[in-house]
C-alpha positions as CSV (number, residue, x, y, z in Angstrom):
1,X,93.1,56.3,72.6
2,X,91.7,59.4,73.9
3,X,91.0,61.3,70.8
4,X,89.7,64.1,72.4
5,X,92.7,64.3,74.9
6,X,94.7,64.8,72.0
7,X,93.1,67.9,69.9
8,X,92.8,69.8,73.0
9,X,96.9,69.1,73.6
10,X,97.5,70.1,70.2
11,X,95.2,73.0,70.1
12,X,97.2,74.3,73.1
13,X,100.3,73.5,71.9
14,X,99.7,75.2,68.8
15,X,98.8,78.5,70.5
16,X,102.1,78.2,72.5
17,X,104.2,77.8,68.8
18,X,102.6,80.7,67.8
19,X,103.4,83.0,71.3
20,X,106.9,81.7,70.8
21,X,106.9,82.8,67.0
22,X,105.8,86.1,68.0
23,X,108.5,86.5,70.8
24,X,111.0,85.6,68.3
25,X,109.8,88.4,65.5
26,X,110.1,90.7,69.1
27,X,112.9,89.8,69.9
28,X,114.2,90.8,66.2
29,X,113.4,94.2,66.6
30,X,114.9,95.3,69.7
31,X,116.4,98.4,70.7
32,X,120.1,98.8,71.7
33,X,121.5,98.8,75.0
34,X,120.6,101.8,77.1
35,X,123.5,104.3,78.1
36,X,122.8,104.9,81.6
37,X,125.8,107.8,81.8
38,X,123.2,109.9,79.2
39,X,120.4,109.5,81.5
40,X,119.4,112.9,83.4
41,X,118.3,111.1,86.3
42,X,118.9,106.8,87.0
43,X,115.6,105.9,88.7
44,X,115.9,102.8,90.7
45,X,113.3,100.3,92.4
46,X,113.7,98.4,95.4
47,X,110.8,95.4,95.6
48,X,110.9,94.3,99.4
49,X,109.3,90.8,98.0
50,X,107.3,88.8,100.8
51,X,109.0,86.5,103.2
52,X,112.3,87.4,104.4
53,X,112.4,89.9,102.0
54,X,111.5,93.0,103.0
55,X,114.0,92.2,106.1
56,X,117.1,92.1,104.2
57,X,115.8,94.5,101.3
58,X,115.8,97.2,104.2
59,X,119.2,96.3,104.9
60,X,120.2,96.4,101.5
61,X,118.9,99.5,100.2
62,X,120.7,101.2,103.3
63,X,123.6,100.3,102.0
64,X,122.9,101.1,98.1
65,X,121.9,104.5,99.5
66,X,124.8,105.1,101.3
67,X,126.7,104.3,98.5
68,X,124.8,106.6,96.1
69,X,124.2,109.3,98.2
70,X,126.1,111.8,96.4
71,X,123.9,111.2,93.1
72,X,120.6,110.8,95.2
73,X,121.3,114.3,96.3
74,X,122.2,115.5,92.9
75,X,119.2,114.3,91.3
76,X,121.4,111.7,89.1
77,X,120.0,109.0,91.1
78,X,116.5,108.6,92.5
79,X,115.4,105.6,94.5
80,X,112.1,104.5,95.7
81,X,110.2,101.9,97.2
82,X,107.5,99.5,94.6
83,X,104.9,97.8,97.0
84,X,102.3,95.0,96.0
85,X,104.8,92.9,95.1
86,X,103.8,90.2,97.6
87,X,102.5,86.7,97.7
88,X,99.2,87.4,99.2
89,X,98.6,90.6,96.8
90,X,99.6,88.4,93.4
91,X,97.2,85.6,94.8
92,X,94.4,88.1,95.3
93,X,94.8,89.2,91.9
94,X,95.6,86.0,90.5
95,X,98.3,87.2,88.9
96,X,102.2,86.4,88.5
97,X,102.5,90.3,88.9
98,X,99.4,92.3,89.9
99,X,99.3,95.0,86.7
100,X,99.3,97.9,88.2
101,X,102.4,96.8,90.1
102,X,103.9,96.0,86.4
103,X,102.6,99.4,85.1
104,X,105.1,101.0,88.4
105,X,108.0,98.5,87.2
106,X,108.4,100.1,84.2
107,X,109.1,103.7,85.4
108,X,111.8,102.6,87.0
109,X,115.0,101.8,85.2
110,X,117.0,99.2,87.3
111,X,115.5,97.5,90.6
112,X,116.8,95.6,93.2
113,X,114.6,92.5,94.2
114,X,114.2,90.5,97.2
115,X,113.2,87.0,97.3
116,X,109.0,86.0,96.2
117,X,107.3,83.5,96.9
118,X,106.4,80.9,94.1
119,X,103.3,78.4,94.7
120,X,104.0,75.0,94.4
121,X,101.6,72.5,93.2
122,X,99.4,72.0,96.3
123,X,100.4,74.9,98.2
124,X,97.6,76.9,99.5
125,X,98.2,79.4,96.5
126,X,96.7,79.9,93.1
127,X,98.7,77.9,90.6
128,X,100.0,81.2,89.7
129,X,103.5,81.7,87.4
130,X,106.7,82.7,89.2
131,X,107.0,86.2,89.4
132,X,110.7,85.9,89.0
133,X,110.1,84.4,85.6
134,X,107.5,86.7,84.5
135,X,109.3,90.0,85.1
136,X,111.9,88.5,83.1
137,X,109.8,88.0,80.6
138,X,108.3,91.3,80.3
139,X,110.7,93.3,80.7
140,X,112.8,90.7,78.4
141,X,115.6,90.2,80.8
142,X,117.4,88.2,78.9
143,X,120.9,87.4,80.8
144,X,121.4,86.2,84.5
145,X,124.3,87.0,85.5
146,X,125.8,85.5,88.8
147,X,129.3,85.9,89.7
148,X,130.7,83.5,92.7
149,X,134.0,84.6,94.2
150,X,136.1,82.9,96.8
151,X,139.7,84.3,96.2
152,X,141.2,81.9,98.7
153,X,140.8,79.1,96.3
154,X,141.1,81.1,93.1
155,X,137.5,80.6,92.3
156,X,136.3,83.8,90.1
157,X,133.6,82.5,88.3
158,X,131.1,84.4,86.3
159,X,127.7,82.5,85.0
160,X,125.4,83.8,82.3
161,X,122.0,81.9,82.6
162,X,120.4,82.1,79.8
163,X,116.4,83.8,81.4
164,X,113.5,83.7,78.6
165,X,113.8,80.7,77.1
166,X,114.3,76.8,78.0
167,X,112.1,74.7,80.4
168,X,110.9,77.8,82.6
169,X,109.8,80.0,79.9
170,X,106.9,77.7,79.9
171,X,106.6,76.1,83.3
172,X,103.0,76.9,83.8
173,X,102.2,76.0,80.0
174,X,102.6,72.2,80.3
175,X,99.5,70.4,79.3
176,X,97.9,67.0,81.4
177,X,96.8,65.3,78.2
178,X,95.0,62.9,80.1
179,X,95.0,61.7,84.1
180,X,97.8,59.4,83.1
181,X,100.0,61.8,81.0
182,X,101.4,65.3,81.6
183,X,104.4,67.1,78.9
184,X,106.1,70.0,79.4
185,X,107.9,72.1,77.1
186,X,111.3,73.9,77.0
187,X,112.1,76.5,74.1
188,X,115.4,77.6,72.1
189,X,115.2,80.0,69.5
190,X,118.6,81.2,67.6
191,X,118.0,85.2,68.4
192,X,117.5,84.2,72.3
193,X,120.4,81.9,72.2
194,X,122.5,84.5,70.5
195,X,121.9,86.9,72.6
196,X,122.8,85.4,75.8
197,X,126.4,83.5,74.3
198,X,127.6,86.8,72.7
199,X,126.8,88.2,75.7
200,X,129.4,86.0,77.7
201,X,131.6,86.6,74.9
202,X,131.4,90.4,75.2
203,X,132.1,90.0,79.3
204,X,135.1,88.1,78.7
205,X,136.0,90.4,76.3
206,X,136.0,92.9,78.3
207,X,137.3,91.7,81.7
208,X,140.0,89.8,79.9
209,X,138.9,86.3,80.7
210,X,140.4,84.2,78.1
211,X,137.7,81.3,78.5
212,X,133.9,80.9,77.8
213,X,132.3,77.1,78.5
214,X,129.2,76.1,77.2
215,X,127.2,74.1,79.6
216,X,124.1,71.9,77.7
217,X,122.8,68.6,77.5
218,X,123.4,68.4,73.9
219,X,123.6,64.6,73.7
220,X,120.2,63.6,74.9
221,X,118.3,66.9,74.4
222,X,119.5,67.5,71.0
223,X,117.4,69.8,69.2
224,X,117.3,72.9,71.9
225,X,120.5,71.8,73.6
226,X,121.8,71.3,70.4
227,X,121.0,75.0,69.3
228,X,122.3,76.7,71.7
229,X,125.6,74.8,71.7
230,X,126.1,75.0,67.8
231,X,125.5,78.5,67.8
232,X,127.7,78.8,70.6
233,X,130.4,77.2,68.4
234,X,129.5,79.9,65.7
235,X,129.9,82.8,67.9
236,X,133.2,81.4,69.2
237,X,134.7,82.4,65.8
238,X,134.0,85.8,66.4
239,X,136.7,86.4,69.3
240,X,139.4,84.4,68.5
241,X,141.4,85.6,71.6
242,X,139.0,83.7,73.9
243,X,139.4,79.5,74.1
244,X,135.9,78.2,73.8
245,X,135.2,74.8,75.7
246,X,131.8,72.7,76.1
247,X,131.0,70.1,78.9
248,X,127.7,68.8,79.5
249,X,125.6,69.6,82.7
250,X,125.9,65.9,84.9
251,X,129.6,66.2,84.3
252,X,130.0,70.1,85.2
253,X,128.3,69.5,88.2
254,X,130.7,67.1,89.4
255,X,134.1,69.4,88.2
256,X,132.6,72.4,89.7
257,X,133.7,70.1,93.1
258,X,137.2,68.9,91.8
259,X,139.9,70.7,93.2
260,X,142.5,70.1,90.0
261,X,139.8,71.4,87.8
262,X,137.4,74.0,88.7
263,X,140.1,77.2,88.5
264,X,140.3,76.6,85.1
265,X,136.4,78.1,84.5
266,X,136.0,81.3,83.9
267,X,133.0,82.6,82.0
268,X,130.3,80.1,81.8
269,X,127.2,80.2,79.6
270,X,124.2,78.1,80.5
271,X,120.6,77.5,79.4
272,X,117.9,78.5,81.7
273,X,117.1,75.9,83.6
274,X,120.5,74.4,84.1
275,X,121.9,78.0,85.4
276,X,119.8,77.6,87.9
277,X,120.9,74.9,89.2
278,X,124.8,75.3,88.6
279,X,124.9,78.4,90.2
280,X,123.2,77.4,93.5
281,X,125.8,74.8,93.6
282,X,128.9,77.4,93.0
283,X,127.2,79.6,95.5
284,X,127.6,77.2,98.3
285,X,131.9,77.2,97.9
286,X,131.1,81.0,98.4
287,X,128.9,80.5,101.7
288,X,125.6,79.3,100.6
289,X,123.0,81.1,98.3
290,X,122.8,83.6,101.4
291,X,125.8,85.2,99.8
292,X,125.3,85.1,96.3
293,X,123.7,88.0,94.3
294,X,122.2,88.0,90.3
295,X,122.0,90.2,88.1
296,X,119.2,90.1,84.8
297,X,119.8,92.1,82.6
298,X,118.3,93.2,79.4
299,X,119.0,95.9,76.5
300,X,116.7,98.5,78.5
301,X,116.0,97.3,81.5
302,X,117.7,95.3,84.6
303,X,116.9,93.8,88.1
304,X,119.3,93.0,90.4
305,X,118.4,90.3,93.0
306,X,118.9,87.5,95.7
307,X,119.5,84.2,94.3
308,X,117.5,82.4,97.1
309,X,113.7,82.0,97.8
310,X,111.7,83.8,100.9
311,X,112.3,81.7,103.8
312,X,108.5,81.5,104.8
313,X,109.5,79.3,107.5
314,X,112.0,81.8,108.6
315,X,109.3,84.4,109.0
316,X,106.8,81.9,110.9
317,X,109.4,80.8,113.5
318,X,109.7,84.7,114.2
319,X,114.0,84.4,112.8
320,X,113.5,86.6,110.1
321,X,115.5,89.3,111.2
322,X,118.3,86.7,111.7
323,X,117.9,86.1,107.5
324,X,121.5,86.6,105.9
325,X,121.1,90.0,103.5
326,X,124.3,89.2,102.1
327,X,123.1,88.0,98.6
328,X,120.8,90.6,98.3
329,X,123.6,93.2,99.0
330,X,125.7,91.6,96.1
331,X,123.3,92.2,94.0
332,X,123.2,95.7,95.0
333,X,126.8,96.3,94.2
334,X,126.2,94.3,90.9
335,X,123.7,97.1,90.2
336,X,126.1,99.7,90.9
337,X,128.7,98.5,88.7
338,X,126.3,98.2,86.0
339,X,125.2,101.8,86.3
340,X,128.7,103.3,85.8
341,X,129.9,103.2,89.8
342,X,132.2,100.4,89.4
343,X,134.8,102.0,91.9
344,X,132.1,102.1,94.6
345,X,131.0,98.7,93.8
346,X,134.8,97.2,94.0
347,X,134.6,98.5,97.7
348,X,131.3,97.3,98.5
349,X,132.6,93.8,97.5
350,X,135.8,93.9,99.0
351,X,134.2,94.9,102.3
352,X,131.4,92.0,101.7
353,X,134.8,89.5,101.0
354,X,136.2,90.9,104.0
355,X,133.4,90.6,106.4
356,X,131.8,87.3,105.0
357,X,134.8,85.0,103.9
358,X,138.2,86.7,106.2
359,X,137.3,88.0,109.4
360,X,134.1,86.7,110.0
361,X,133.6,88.5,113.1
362,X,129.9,88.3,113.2
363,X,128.7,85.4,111.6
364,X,125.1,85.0,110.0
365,X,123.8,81.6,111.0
366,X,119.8,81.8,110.4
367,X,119.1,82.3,114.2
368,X,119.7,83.6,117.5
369,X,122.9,81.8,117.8
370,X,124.2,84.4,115.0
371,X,123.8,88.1,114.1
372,X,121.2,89.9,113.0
373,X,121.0,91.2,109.4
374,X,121.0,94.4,111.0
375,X,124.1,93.7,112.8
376,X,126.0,92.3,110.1
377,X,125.0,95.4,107.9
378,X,126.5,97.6,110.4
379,X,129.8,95.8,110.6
380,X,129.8,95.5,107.0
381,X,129.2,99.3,106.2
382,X,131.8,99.9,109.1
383,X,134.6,97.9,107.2
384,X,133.7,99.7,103.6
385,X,134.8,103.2,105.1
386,X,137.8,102.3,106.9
387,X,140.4,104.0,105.1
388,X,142.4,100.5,105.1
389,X,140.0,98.4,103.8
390,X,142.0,97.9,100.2
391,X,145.0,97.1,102.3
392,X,143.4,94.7,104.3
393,X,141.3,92.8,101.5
394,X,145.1,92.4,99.9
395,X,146.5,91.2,103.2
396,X,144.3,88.6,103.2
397,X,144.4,88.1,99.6
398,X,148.3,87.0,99.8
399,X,147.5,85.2,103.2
């Protein structure tokens, strides 16, 4: 037995307990939520990412301007551009995020993200973290919210991923004990858990959705899984107007598929790692991750953001322009609604419904056999100010 081996694992794994520890007495102190309607001026961030991203970012934050142009003029809103937010620079810099790019992030109070690359294990990157997961982290983004809507088949489903915690909060932290053994680590803690569940609770609260389903591996992985669903059962009590229901992750996966079940799903609250994957699922009954937007969103801080990665391929086979901005343009009218416009944001979404599910007279196919982002972004913008547009979205609605 390699004695050695094991000291170093332990002294590593130690040093993580006690970042985790810390996090936790963090996390204890933590301000309220921000009221954004108090603010004298809203300042939002758009990070073009690398990839694709900057091609649909530009089509997105021509829309969110559009939207908000009568608070940009006022000086309620201000919106700018955050460069360096790139593979290349965050490899130069080894870095997850480069700091000075960080130290910008912060000035801004909401930001809409395109997609990043993240380095796999034998890319031709530095093994660097994903920049998705360490924003989160710094700005403790606690809560990913992603809503998938296909009103034809009643789904209306609206995920909270839990986004600090379980097997990602510590992807890069694994330890390779020896050539023959590697261990990762995933991470609950009660105030992180809490957080998130009440969360879910508060949104069903509020939108009247009279069910919230916990989604864990509690079975096999019983101590973090097994937190976050017993306190999940605790916070239950709490709203006694809301049905509570648990399933575990294999299973969900396969109902989210069955016809005589998956209407019955409303809220749904998920640790980190299996959001991910649920939600890429759900967002294909919607049109693919192309279409899906996410929210993360914490007491002071939020980015909103496309659900799918940068499409590098895309960009080498010169389609890039051809790259589907729907998602990203979900997430903008997620950001909307969650500074105050939530009329604005209703359209926005109706429109996207229209264009991307309904009509579908320009269709987005990922090359030059469909529309350009560009294109679509027109027709899309076109269909938000026709005067019909409610009437229409109903129409179809009844259809």
């Amino acid at each position: 037995m390699n004695k050695d081996a094991i000291e170093r694992a332990k002294e590593k794994f130690g040093k993580l307990l006690e970042q985790q520890l810390a996090r936790v007495e963090k996390i204890k102190k933590e301000p309220d939520w921000v009221d954004y309607a108090k603010m004298k001026t809203i300042r939002i961030g758009i990070l073009p990412g690398d990839g694709i991203g900057p091609f649909i970012a530009k089509e997105s934050a021509m829309v969110l301007r559009h939207l908000l142009a009568p608070e940009v003029k006022s000086g309620k809103v201000f919106i700018a551009d955050i460069e360096g937010f790139t593979i290349e620079r965050r490899a130069a810099e080894n870095a997850a995020i480069p700091p000075a790019v960080m130290e910008e992030i912060r000035t801004f109070d909401v930001t809409l993200k395109g997609p990043t690359t993240t380095p796999r294990k034998g890319d031709p990157w530095p093994n660097i973290e994903s920049c998705n997961v360490a924003v989160r982290k710094e700005l403790d983004l606690f809560a990913n919210i992603r809503p998938v809507r296909v009103p034809r088949e009643g789904i209306d489903w609206m995920f909270f991923r839990e986004n600090t915690e379980g097997a990602y909060a510590m992807g890069s932290s694994g330890v390779e004990v020896t050539d023959d053994l590697a261990i990762d680590f995933t991470v609950a803690t009660t105030q992180g858990s809490d957080r998130l569940i009440r969360a879910a609770f508060e949104y069903a609260k509020k939108a009247g959705r009279k069910r919230v389903t916990i989604v864990t591996k509690a079975n096999v992985i019983k101590t973090t899984d097994g937190k976050f669903l017993s306190i999940g059962q605790k916070i239950a009590k709490d709203y006694p107007g809301i049905e509570m229901d648990d399933w575990y992750i294999d299973i969900m996966t396969a109902k989210l598929v069955d016809t005589k079940r998956r209407n019955q799903f409303q809220v749904l609250a998920l640790p980190n790692l299996y959001g991910d994957i649920l939600t890429d699922e759900a967002a294909e009954f919607q049109g693919g991750v192309g279409t899906a937007g996410s929210g993360n969103i914490g007491k002071r801080y939020a980015m909103f953001e496309a659900i799918h990665g940068s499409a590098p391929r895309m960009v080498d086979e010169g389609r890039a322009q051809f790259a589907d901005p729907c998602s990203m343009i979900r997430a903008a009218a997620m950001l909307i609604r969650h500074i105050g416009y939530g009329d604005r944001a209703d359209k926005l979404e109706m429109a996207l419904d229209v264009c991307g599910q309904f009509e579908k007279k320009l269709v987005m196919t990922g090359r030059s056999t469909g529309a350009t982002g560009n294109q679509f972004c027109k027709y899309l913008m076109e269909t938000m100010e026709n005067p019909d547009l409610k009437k229409r979205w109903e129409g179809y609605m009844k259809a």
